[in-house]
C-alpha positions in Angstrom: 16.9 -13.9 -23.4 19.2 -11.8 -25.5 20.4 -8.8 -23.2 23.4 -6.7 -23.7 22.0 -3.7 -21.4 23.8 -4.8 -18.3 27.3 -5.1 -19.9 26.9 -1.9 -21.8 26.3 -0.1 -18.4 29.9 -0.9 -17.4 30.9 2.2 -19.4 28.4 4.1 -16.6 31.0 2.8 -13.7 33.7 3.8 -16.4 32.9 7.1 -16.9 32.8 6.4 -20.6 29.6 8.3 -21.0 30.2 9.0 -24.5 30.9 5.3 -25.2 28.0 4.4 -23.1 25.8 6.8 -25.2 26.8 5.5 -28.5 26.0 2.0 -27.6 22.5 3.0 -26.3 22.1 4.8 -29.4 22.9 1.8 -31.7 21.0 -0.8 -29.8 18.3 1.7 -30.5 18.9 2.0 -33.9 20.1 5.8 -33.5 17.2 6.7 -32.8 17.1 10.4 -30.8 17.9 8.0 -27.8 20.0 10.6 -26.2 20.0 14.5 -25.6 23.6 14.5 -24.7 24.9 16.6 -22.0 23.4 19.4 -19.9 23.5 21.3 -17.1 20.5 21.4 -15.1 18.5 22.7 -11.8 19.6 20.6 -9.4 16.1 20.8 -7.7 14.7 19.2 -11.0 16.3 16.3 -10.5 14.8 13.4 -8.2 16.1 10.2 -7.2 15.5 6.4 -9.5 12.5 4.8 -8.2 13.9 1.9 -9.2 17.1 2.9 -6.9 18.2 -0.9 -4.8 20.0 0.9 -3.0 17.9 2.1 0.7 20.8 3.1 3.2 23.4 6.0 2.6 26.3 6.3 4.7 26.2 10.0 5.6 30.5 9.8 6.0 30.9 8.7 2.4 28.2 11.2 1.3 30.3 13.6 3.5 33.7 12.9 2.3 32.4 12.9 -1.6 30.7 16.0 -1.1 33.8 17.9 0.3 35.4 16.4 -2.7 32.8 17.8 -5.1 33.7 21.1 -2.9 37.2 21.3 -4.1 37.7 19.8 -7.8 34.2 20.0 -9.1 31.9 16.9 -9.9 34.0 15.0 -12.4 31.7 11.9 -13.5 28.2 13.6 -14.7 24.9 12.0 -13.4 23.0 10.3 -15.9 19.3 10.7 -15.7 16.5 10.5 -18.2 13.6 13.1 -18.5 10.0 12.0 -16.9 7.6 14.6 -17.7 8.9 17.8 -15.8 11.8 16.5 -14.0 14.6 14.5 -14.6 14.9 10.9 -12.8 18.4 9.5 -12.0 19.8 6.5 -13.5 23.1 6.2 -12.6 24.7 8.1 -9.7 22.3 9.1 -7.0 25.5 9.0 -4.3 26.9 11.7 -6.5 23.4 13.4 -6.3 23.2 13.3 -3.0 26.7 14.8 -2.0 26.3 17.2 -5.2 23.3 18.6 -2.9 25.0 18.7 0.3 28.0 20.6 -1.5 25.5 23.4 -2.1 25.3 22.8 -6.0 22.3 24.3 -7.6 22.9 23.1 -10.9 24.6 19.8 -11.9 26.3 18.1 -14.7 24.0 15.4 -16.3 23.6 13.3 -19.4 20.2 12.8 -20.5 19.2 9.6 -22.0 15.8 7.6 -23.2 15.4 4.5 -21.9 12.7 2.1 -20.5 11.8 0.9 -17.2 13.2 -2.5 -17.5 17.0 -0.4 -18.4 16.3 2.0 -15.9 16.3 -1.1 -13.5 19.2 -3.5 -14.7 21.8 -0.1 -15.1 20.3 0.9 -11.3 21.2 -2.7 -10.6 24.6 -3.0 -12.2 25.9 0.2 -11.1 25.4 -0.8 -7.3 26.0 -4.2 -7.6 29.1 -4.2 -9.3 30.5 -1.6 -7.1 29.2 -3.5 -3.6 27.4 -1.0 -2.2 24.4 -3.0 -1.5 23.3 -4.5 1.7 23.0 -8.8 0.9 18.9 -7.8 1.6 18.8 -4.8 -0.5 20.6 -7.0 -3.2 18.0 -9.6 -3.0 15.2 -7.3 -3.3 16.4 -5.8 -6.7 17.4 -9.6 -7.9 13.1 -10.2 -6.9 12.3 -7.1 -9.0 13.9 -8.0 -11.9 12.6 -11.6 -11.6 8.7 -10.2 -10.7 8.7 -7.2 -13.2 10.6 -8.7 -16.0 10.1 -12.7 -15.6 14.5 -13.0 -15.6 15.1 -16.3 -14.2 18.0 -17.1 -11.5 20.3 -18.3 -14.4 20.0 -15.4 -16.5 20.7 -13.2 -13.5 23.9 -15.0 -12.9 24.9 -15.0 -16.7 24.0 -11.3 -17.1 25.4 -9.9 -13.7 28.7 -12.6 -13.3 27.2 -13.9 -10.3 27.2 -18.3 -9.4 23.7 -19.3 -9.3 24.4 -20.4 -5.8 25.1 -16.8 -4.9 21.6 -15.6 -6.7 19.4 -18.5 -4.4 21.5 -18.0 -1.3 20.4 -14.3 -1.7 16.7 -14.6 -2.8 16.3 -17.2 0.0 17.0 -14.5 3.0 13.9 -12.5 1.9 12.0 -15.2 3.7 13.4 -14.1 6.8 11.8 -12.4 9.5 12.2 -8.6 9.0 13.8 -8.0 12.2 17.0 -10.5 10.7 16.5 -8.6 7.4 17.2 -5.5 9.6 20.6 -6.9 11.6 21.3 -8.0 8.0 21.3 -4.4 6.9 23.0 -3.0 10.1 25.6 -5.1 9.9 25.0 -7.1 13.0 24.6 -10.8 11.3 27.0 -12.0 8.2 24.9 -13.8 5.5 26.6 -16.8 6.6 24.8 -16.6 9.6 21.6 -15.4 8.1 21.8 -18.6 5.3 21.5 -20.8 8.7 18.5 -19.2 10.3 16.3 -19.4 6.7 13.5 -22.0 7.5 14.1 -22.1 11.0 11.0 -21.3 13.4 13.8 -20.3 16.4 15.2 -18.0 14.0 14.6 -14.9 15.7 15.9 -15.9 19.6 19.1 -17.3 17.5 19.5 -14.2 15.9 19.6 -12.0 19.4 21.5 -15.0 21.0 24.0 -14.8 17.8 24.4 -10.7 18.6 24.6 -10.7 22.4 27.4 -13.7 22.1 29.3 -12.6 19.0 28.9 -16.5 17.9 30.7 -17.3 14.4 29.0 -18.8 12.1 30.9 -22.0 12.6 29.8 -21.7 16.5 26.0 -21.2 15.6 25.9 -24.9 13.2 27.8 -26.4 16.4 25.3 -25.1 18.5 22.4 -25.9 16.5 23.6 -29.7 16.5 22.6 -29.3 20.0 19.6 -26.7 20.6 19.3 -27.3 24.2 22.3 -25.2 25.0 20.5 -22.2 23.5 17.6 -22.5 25.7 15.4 -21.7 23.4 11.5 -21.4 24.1 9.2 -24.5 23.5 6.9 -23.1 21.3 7.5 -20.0 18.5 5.0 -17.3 18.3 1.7 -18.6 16.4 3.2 -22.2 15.8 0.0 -23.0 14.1 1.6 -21.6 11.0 5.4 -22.2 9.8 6.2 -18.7 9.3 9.7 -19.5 9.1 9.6 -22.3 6.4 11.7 -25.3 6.1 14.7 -25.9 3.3 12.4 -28.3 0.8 9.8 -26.0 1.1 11.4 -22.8 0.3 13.2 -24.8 -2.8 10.0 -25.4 -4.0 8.7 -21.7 -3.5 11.6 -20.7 -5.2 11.6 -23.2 -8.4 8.0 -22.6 -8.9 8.9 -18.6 -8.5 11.6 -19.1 -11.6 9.8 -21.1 -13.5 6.8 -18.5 -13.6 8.6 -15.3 -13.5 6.2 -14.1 -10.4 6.6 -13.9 -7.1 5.1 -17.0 -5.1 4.3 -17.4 -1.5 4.0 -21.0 -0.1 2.1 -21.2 3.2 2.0 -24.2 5.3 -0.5 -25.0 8.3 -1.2 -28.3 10.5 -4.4 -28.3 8.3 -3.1 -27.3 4.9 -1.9 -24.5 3.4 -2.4 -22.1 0.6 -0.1 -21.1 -2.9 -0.2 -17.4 -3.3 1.1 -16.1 -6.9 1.6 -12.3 -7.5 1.3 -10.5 -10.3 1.8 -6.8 -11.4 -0.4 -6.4 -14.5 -2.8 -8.3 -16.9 -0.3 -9.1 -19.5 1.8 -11.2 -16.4 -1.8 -12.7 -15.5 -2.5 -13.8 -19.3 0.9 -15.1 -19.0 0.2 -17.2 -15.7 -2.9 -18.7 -17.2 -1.4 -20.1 -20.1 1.4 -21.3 -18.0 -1.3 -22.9 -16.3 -3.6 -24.5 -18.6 -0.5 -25.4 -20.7 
């Protein structure tokens, strides 16, 4: 896969708007791929649904907006034009505080572009800044490999990521969602979170973890020796590994890439069962001749 959309939407963190707009315009073919800059109602303008990011912190927001407040918003927002409103792209934080400043109308640069870019500049704006929480980061690595079949070395060439760091990432989203959520509070590194992935204890680990303030290098020493964690004899519906093991997540994960869909691998004492997700009939027609080769 040829893709220069993610290293053109440096200029975005830049500020080069104009240099960001003539490279979109060229990759296009100049093609009326940009209205330029406006000034718009600020109430016509609505947050990326492809946005990774889910958590605001309202100080930043607060700090930025009294910023806004006394020399102006310097770095337009750059949005593109969805029937009658105008969806964000780039710079929903600015948005945000933009709003809470008491702006009604806001600097913007309006731009065409399609999903997929809507997605990997969403991405690349967050990511390169570190704004992300390591779950919310996962989630928009998933979309980008369910919606446009990227595989985890692409990813890590495009974004100037390790492929370790991509499959250390994607492997917490089979996490329980109450680690997912001390994840995005804060309360767990992903250090610790990388230990609990296929573990069936993984939530009582978790609490004992927060209520001890164990290091990571604490929680592998104690896990050499479970019994000092007095944890209960049997999970929660131990009929079913909810919590799956290392070999079996690799395998989830491998046959994930190497489709370009979301997979689900679910293993009982009697069997188990492959699920394999798909968004719309071209990514079905695409899983069938996978498939039947």
């Amino acid at each position: 896969m040829k893709n220069k959309t993610l290293g053109k939407g440096l200029s975005i963190l830049l500020g080069e708007h104009e240099e960001f707009l003539k490279n979109i315009t060229e990759k296009k073919g100049g093609n009326n791929n940009s209205t330029g800059e406006n000034i718009i109602d600020i109430e016509l303008i609505r947050p990326g649904k492809f946005q990774p990011r889910k958590h605001f912190s309202e100080e930043s927001l607060q700090e930025l907006a009294q910023s806004i407040k006394s020399k102006g918003l310097i770095q337009p927002v750059i949005v593109r034009k969805i029937e009658d409103y105008y969806e964000i792209i780039a710079g929903e934080r600015r948005f945000r505080a933009s709003k809470i400043a008491g702006l009604t109308k806001l600097h913007v640069v309006i731009i065409n572009i399609t999903d997929k870019e809507a997605l990997e500049f969403a991405l690349l704006e967050n990511i390169q800044r570190e704004n992300l929480s390591p779950i919310e980061e996962a989630e928009a690595y998933q979309q980008l490999v369910e919606k446009f079949a990227y595989t985890q070395e692409q990813l890590a060439n495009e974004l100037g990521k390790s492929r370790s760091h991509i499959t250390n990432l994607l492997r917490l989203l089979n996490l329980p969602d109450k680690i997912k959520g001390y994840l995005d509070k804060g309360q767990l590194t992903v250090g610790h979170a990388k230990i609990l992935v296929g573990n069936i204890h993984a939530e009582e680990i978790a609490d004992n973890i927060i209520e001890k303030k164990l290091s990571v290098r604490e929680v592998e020493s104690l896990l050499k020796n479970p019994n000092k964690l007095k944890l209960s004899q049997q999970p929660a519906n131990s009929n079913i590994t909810t919590n799956k093991d290392d070999e079996l997540i690799t395998i989830q994960n491998s046959l994930a890439e190497h489709l370009g869909m979301k997979v689900n691998i679910e293993n009982a004492q009697n069997g188990g069962k492959v699920t394999i997700h798909f968004n719309n009939l071209e990514q079905f027609d695409r899983l069938i001749q996978k498939i039947t080769g």
